[in-house]
C-alpha positions, 0 to 999 in steps of 0.5 A: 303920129297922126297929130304931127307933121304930115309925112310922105308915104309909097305908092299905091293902087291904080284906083281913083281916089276923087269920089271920096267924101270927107266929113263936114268941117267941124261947127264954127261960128259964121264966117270963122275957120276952123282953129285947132290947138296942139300941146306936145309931152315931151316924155316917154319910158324910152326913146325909140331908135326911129324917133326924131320928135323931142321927146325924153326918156325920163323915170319921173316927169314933172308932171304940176311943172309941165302943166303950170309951164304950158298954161303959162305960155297958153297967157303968153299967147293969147295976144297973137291968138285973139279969143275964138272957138277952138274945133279940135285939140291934141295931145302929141308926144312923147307919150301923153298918155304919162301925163295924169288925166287930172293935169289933162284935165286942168289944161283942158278947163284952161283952154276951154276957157280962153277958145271955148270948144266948139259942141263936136270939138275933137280932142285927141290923146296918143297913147302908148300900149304899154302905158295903157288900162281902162282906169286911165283911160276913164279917167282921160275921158271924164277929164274931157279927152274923146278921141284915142290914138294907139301907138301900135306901129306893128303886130310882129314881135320882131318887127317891134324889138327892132324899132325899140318898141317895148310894147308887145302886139296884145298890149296893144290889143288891151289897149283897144279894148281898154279903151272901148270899155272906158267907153271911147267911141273914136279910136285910131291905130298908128302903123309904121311899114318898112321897118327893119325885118318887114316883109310884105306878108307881115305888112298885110299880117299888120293891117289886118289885125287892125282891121280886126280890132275894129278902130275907126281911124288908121295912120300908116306911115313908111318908115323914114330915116333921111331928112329928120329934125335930128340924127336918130341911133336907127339912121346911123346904124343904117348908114354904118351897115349895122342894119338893113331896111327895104328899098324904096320900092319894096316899101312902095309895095308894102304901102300898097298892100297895107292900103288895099287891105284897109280899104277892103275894110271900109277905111277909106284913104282920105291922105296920103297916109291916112285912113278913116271909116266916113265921118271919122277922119281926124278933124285935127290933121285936116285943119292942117292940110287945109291950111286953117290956123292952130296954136302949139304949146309944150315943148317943140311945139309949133304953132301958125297965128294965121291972118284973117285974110288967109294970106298971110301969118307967122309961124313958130317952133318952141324949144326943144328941151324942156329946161330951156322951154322951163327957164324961158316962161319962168322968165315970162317970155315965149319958149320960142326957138324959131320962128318965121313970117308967112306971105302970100308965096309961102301960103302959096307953096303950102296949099299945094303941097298940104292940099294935094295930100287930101283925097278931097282935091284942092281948088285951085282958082279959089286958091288963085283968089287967095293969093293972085296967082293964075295956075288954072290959066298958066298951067293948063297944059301941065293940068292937062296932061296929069289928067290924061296920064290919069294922074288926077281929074281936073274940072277946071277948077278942083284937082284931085289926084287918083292913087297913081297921082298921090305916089308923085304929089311932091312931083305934081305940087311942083310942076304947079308951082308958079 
C-alpha cells in the first residue's frame, strides 16, 4: 500500500503534530530534486474483495514477458524522463513478491543504468505473507532490493477471512523474521482498520502486535469502498446489505486508538496514515507528497515527467490490463490509458492537498513563489482562525496541521484554495 496513492484516514488525537522532524531528503546532485521510480506487478494468487488496484489472480505469471514489456517502456520513456539520478524505486502490486528475484534483478540493473541510484537510493518490494521465506527473501536482497513492505492488514483470524485475506497472522510474523534473517534492516508493516468484524479492542490487538514485532515503518489505512478506480465484490455486497462495516465515527476512533498506540511505540505519525521510527520514513511516498517527479512503469502505472520549473508537467496512467499493456509496447508505442497536462493551478491544487497530509507542514509563501499566487496575503484571516481553533501553527509562512487539523485537511486544503 504504501507506494501507492495517499488515502484518506479518521480522526485522531488532540496532540500537536508540528514538532516532528522528518529525515533529510535523500543525496542528489546539487540543484537536482529528488526523482523516484515506480513499477507495478499486476499479479496475485487471489483478488481480494476490498482491492481496487489492477491486479490479476493468475496461476501462472509470465514472468520474462512482464520484465521484457517493462523494460521495454523503461526505452520508450527516456525521452520525457532525461537521465538523472534516481533516489528511490518501488515494487506495488499485485504481489511483487511473485515476481522472481533474478527478473527484479534484471529491472533493477536496467534502471540503474538509465537513472543511476543515488549511494542511499531506497528500493522498496511489497510482499505478501503468504508468498514470503527468507530464501526469496535473500535472493530479493542480493537482487538489490533494501526495503520491505509486509502486507499484513490485520492479526484477527476473522478479520483477514472477511477481507479474503489468505494469509494467516503468523505467516506474517515468519514473514517479519524471514525477512531479518535475509538481513533486511528497513521493514515496514501495512494495516488496514474498519474492516467488516473490527472492533476497536482488535484495532489496538493489531497495532500492537506490529509493534511486537519490531518493523521500523507502519502504513494504517481505514478501509475505503466509495470513490475507488472500480467496483470492487466488498463494495456491492455492502450496498446489497450482505455485509456491514463500522461507520465513519467508529472507524475515526479505531484510527485513533491504533495511532496512540504506535506512537506510544516510537513510530511517529509523519502523514496522515503514515508512521515511522525517525529517519525511517518511506523516502518514496515523500517525493510524492512533496511534489518531486517520478516515472511508472508496468501496468496501470502512473508516471509525472515534472518540469524543471516546478510549475508545470504531464501526467500519465498506463493501461490496466496486461494484454492491452502487452499488445501496445509489442507495437513500440506507450501503454498509456490516459494522460493529462499539469499547469500551474494544478500544481497549485496538488501541493496543497499532498503537502498538508505531511507532519512536517508546508510553505506556503515558497508555494506562493512557485505558482504567483498569494495565500499568506489573502488567506490570512482563514489562517488565523485554523490557528486559534488549534487546528494548526502558522508562523506566517509554513503551516502545519495539529492532529485535530489532519482529521479536516481535505476541508483546510480547501478553504486555502485561492
Amino acid at each position: 500500500m504504501d507506494g501507492k496513492a495517499p488515502r484518506s484516514a479518521g480522526a485522531g488525537s488532540e496532540s500537536t503534530a508540528g514538532d516532528r522532524a522528518l529525515a533529510p531528503e535523500p543525496a542528489c546532485p546539487p540543484g537536482a530534486q529528488p526523482f523516484g521510480i515506480y513499477l507495478h506487478f499486476p499479479y496475485c494468487l487471489s483478488k481480494c474483495p476490498y482491492c481496487d488496484f489492477a491486479s490479476r489472480a493468475a496461476a501462472i505469471v509470465p514472468q520474462e514477458r512482464y520484465t521484457q514489456a517493462v523494460r521495454r517502456e523503461l526505452e520508450l520513456r527516456a525521452s520525457e524522463f532525461p537521465r538523472r539520478a534516481a533516489t528511490s524505486v518501488f515494487f506495488g502490486g499485485g504481489t511483487p513478491s511473485l515476481w522472481e528475484a533474478r527478473e527484479v534483478g534484471g529491472v533493477l540493473q536496467a534502471l540503474d543504468r538509465a537513472y543511476p541510484f543515488t549511494a542511499d537510493c531506497e528500493i522498496t518490494l511489497e510482499a505478501n505473507p503468504g508468498a514470503s521465506d527468507e530464501a526469496r527473501f535473500a535472493a530479493y536482497r542480493a537482487a538489490g532490493v533494501n526495503r520491505l513492505s509486509v502486507g499484513a492488514q490485520s492479526f484477527q483470524p476473522s478479520v483477514l477471512q472477511n477481507l479474503g485475506r489468505r494469509h494467516t497472522p503468523d505467516e506474517t510474523a515468519r514473514a517479519v523474521q524471514a525477512a531479518r534473517a535475509a538481513g533486511f534492516e528497513n521493514v515496514s508493516v501495512d494495516l488496514i482498520y474498519g474492516a467488516p468484524g473490527h472492533t476497536g479492542a482488535l484495532v489496538l490487538d493489531d497495532a500492537r502486535r506490529a509493534v511486537a514485532l519490531g518493523t521500523e515503518h507502519v502504513s494504517a489505512y481505514a478501509l475505503t469502498l466509495e470513490h475507488l478506480a472500480e467496483e470492487v465484490p466488498m463494495a456491492r455486497d455492502r450496498r446489497r446489505g450482505l455485509i456491514t462495516v463500522p461507520d465513519d465515527d467508529t472507524q475515526a476512533q479505531m484510527g485513533a486508538v491504533l495511532r496512540a498506540e504506535l506512537e506510544r511505540a516510537g513510530l511517529k505519525r509523519y502523514e496522515i496514515s503514515n508512521f515511522a521510527h525517525p529517519g525511517r520514513e518511506a523516502r518514496h511516498n515523500l517525493n510524492y507528497w512533496r511534489g518531486g517527479g517520478y516515472l511508472g512503469l508496468g501496468v496501470s502505472a502512473s508516471g509525472f515527467a515534472r518540469a524543471s520549473d516546478g510549475r508545470r508537467g504531464r501526467r500519465y496512467t498506463n493501461r490496466r490490463a496486461p494484454e492491452s499493456y502487452f499488445a501496445a509496447l509489442d507495437r513500440r508505442e506507450l501503454p498509456e490509458k490516459e494522460q493529462e497536462r499539469i499547469g500551474t493551478r494544478e500544481v497549485l491544487l496538488e501541493r496543497l492537498y499532498t503537502g498538508l497530509r505531511l507532519t512536517e507542514g508546508l510553505d506556503l509563501a515558497t508555494l506562493d513563489g512557485l505558482c504567483g499566487t498569494a495565500i499568506c496575503r489573502t488567506k490570512a484571516q482563514e489562517l488565523t482562525r485554523f490557528a486559534a481553533g488549534g487546528l494548526c501553527t502558522w508562523d506566517g509562512t509554513r503551516i502545519t496541521l495539529t492532529e485535530r487539523g489532519l482529521d479536516l485537511h481535505t476541508s483546510i486544503a480547501a478553504a486555502l484554495t485561492p
